[in-house]
C-alpha positions as CSV (number, residue, x, y, z in Angstrom):
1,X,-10.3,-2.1,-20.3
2,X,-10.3,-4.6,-17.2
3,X,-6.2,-3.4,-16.8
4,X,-7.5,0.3,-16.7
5,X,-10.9,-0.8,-14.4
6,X,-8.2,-2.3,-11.8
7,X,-5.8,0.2,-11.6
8,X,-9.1,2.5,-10.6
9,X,-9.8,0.0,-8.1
10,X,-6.1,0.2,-6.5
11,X,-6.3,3.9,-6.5
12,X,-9.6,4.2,-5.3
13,X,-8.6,2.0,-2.2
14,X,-5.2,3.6,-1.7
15,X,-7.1,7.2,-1.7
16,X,-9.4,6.1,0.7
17,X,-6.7,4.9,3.2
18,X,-4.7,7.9,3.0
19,X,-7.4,10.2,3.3
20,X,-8.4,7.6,6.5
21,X,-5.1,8.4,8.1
22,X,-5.0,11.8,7.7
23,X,-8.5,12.5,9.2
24,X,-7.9,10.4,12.0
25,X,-8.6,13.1,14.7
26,X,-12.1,13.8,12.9
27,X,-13.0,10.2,13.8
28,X,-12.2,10.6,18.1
29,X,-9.2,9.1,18.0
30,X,-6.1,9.9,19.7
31,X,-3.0,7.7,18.6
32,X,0.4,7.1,19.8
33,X,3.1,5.9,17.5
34,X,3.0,2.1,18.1
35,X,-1.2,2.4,16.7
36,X,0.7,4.4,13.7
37,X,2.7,1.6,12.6
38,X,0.9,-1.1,13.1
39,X,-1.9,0.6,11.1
40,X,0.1,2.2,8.7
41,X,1.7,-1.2,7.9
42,X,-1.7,-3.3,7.7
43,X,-2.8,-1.0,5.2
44,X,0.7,-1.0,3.2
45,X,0.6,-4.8,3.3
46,X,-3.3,-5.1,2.2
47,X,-2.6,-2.7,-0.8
48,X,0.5,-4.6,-1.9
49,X,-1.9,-7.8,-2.0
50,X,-4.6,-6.0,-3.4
51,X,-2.0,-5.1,-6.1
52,X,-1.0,-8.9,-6.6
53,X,-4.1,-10.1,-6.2
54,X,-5.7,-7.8,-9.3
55,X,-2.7,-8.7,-11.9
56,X,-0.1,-7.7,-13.2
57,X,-0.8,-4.2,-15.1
58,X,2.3,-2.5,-17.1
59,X,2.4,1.2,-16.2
60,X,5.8,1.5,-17.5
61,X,6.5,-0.9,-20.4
62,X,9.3,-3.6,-19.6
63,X,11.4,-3.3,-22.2
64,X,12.7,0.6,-20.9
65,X,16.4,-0.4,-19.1
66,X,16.4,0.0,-15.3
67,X,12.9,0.9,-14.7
68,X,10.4,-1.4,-16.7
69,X,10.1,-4.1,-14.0
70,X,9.8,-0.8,-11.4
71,X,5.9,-1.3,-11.3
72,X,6.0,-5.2,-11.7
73,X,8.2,-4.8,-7.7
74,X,5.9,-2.5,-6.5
75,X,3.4,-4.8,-4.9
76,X,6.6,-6.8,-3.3
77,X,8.0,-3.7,-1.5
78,X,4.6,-2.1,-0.5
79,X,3.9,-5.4,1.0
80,X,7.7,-6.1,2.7
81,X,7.9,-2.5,3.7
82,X,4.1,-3.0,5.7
83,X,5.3,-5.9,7.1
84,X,8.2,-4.2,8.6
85,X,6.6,-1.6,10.0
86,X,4.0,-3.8,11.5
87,X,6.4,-5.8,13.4
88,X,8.2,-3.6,14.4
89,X,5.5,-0.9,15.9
90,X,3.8,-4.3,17.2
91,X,6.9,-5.9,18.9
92,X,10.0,-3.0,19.5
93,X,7.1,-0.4,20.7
């Protein structure tokens, strides 16, 4: 039950980013690409610590070849891939 209440969590806060991103023009404001990035990858970054920070929670078993540790890596590359487009909208832009 606490797995299930924290995968809820996670997709309560991803859902809320996205739909933040989206509607960014309903909120006044008018971005350019480097604000788009540096954003973008905060939020990335936040939900891949977010996803280490609540547990480890098995969507796909590990014993399946290939994919089982798929999920277990997920928090890793949501948080390498925000911190990679962080830097770089904050430093090459």
């Amino acid at each position: 039950m606490k797995k299930l209440v924290r995968l809820l969590v996670v997709l309560a806060l991803i859902a809320a980013l996205v739909f933040f991103w989206l509607n960014l023009d309903l909120f006044g404001i008018h971005a350019s690409l480097r604000f788009y990035l540096v954003g973008g990858g905060a939020s990335a970054l936040v939900v891949g610590l977010l996803l280490k920070l609540l547990g480890r929670w098995d969507v796909i078993p590990d014993w399946f070849p290939l994919i089982g540790k798929a999920d277990d890596n997920l928090a890793w590359i949501l948080m390498a891939t925000g911190l990679g487009a962080g830097l770089v909208g904050y430093f090459l832009l």
